[in-house]
C-alpha positions in Angstrom: -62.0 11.4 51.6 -60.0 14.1 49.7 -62.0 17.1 47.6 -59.4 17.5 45.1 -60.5 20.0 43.5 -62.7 23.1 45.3 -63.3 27.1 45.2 -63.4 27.4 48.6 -62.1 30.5 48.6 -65.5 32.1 46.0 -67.4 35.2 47.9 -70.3 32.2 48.1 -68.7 31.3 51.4 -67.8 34.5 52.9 -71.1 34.2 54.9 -69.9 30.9 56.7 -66.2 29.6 55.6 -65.5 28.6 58.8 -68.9 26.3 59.4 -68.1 25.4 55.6 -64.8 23.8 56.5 -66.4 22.5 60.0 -68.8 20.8 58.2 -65.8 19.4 55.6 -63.9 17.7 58.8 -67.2 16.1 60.5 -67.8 14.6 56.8 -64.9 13.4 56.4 -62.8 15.1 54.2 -59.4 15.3 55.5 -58.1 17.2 52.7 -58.9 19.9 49.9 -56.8 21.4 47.0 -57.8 24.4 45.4 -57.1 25.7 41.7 -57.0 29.6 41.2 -58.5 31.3 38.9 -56.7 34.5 38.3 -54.7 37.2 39.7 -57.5 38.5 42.0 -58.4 34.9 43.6 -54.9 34.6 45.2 -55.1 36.2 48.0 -58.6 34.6 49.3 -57.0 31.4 47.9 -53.8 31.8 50.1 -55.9 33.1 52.9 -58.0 29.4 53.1 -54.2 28.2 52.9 -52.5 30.0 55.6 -55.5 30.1 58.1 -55.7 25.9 57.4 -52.6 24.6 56.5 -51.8 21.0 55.4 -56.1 20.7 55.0 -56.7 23.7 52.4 -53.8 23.1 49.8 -53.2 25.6 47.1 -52.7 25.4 43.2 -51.5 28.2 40.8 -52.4 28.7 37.6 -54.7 31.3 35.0 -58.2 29.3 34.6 -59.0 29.6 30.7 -61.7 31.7 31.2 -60.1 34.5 32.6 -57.4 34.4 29.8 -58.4 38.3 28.2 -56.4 41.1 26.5 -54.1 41.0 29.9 -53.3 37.4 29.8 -49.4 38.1 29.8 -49.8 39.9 33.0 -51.8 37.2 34.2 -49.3 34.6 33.2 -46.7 36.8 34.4 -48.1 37.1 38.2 -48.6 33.2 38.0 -45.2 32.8 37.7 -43.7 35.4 39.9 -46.2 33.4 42.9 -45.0 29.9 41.4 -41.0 30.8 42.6 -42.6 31.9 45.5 -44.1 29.5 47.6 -44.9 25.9 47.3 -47.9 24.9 45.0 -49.9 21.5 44.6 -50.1 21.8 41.1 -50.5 24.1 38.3 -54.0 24.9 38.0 -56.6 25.7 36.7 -55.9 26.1 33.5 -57.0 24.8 29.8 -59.3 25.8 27.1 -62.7 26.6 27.3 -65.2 27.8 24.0 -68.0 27.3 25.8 -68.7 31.4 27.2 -66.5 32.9 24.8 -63.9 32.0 21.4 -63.1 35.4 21.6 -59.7 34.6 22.9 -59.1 31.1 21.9 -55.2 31.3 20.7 -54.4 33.3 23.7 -56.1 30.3 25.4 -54.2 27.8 23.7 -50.7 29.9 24.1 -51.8 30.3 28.1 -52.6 26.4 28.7 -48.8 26.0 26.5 -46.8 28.4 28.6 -48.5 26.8 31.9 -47.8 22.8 31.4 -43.9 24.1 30.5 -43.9 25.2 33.6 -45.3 22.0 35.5 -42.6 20.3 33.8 -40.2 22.6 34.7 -41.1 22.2 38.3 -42.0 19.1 38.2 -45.9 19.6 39.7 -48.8 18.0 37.7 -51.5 20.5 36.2 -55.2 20.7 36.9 -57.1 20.6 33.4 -60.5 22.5 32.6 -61.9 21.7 29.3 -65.4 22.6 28.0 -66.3 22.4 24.5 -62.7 22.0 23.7 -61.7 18.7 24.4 -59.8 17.7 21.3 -58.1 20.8 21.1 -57.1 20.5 25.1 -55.6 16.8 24.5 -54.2 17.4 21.1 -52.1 20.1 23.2 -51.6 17.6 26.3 -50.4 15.2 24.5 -46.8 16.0 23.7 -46.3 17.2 27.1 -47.5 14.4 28.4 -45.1 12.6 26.6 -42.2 14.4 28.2 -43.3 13.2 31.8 -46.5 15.9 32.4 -49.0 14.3 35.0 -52.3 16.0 35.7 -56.2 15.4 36.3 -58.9 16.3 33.4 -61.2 17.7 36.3 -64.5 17.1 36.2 -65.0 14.9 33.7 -67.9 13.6 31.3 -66.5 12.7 28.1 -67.1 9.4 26.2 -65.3 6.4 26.9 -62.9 6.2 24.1 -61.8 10.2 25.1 -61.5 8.4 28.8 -59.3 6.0 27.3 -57.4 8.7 25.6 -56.4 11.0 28.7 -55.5 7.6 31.1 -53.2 6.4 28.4 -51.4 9.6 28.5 -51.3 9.1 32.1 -53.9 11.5 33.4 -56.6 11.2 35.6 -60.4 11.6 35.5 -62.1 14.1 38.1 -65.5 12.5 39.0 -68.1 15.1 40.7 -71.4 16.3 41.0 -72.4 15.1 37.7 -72.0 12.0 38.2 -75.4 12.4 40.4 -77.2 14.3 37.3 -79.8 11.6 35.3 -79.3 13.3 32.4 -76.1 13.5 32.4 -74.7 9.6 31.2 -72.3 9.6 33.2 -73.4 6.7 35.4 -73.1 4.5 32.8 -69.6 5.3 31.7 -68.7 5.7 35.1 -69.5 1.5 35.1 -66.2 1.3 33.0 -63.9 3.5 34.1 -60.5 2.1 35.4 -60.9 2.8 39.2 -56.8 3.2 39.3 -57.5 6.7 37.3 -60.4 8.3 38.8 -60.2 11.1 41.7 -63.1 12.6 43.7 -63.4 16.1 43.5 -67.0 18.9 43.9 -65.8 22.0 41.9 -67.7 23.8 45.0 -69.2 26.2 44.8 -70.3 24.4 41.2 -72.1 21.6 40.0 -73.9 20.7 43.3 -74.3 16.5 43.5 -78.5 15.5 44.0 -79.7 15.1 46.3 -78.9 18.9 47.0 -78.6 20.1 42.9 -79.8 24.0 43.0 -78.0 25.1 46.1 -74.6 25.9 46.3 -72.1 22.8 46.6 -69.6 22.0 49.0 -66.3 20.0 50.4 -69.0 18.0 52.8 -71.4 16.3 49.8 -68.0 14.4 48.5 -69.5 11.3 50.2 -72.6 11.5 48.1 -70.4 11.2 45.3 -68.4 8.7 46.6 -71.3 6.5 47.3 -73.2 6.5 44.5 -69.8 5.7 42.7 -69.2 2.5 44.9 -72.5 1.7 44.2 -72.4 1.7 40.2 -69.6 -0.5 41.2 -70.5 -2.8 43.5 -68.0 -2.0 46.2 -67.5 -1.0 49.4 -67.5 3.2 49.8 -64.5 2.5 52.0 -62.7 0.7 49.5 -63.5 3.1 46.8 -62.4 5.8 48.6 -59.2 4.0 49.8 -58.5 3.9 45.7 -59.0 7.0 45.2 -57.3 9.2 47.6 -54.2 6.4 46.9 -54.9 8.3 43.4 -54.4 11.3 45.1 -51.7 11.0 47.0 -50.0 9.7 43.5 -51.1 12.7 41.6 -50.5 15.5 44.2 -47.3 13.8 45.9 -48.7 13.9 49.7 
């Protein structure tokens, strides 16, 4: 199974990265990609990717909540470590009015400046949207028309806003909250075209049950994975053949 998108890197783990990713390998997960968020995650981020390289695979990118007053010089270090190294993607990045509309058209001018640059490169982007999703697509949209691939991570829209993003050719991040009752995502999840749908945790975040409270992980994939395969009636191992097939389309490896 692939986590394709985790924070591995967050202070959470500093107690016990090591078991963290130990646990990872015996469950598993033979790969995970990791989105920044800002100028002061990239060393910790590059760290995870240095110390396990090929398994801990880095993105860059300015995560829309941490677009402020500063954002050029956000952007601007983004960049510099974009025609530095080799990234999986650009990511995170994308709009989010959820916390804060303070900075919304700095948002909107970040998430812009961010998808030219996957398409200058030719890498897909990682998208975070909360409480902004027809302002996030609306902005997609053209790029995706010039060739831009990417995920919506962690998604739990409706299904005509799931029909929306795969027909721009996007995919759909399915976590944690796809275990939540409450949540309706089970449902959805019953229609969603398997040939678009990645696996991913958002650990340290949204924590799948049966362990919801306690900080999430690369190892509970399999939980989602197999309550996914169940709403479908399938095998877990075919399931997770598809999707890390969707993977390996998306991310190129």
């Amino acid at each position: 199974m692939i986590d394709t998108h985790a924070h591995i890197y967050d202070p959470q783990f500093d107690a016990d990265r090591s078991e963290m990713i130990d646990r990872a390998k015996a469950a598993g997960i033979q790969k995970i990609y990791m989105p920044n968020c800002d100028s002061g995650t990239i060393a910790s981020m590059l760290e995870m990717a240095d110390t396990h390289p090929d398994y801990c695979i880095p993105m860059m990118g300015v995560h829309p909540c941490y677009i402020k007053e500063n954002f050029e010089e956000e952007l601007n270090i983004a960049k510099e470590w974009l025609a530095k190294r080799s990234f999986a993607a650009v990511g995170e990045i994308g709009l989010d009015y959820y916390w804060d509309k303070t900075f919304v058209q700095e948002q909107k001018m970040a998430l812009s400046r961010q998808m030219s640059w996957a398409l200058e490169q030719n890498l897909p982007v990682v998208i975070h949207t909360r409480d902004a999703m027809r302002d996030t697509i609306d902005l997609v949209k053209p790029f995706a028309q010039k060739g831009l691939q990417g995920v919506f991570h962690c998604f739990s829209g409706s299904r005509e806003i799931a029909r929306e993003i795969t027909q721009m050719g996007f995919y759909l991040g399915i976590g944690g909250v796809l275990t939540y009752p409450k949540a309706g995502l089970k449902e959805l999840a019953k229609e969603l075209p398997l040939e678009w749908i990645i696996l991913e945790t958002d650990a340290p975040y949204l924590t799948p049950v049966p362990f919801r409270g306690k900080r999430n992980e690369p190892a509970y994939i399999p939980y989602i994975a197999q309550l996914l395969a169940d709403i479908r009636e399938m095998q877990m191992d075919e399931l997770v053949a598809i999707t890390n097939n969707n993977s390996s389309k998306l991310f190129g490896s």
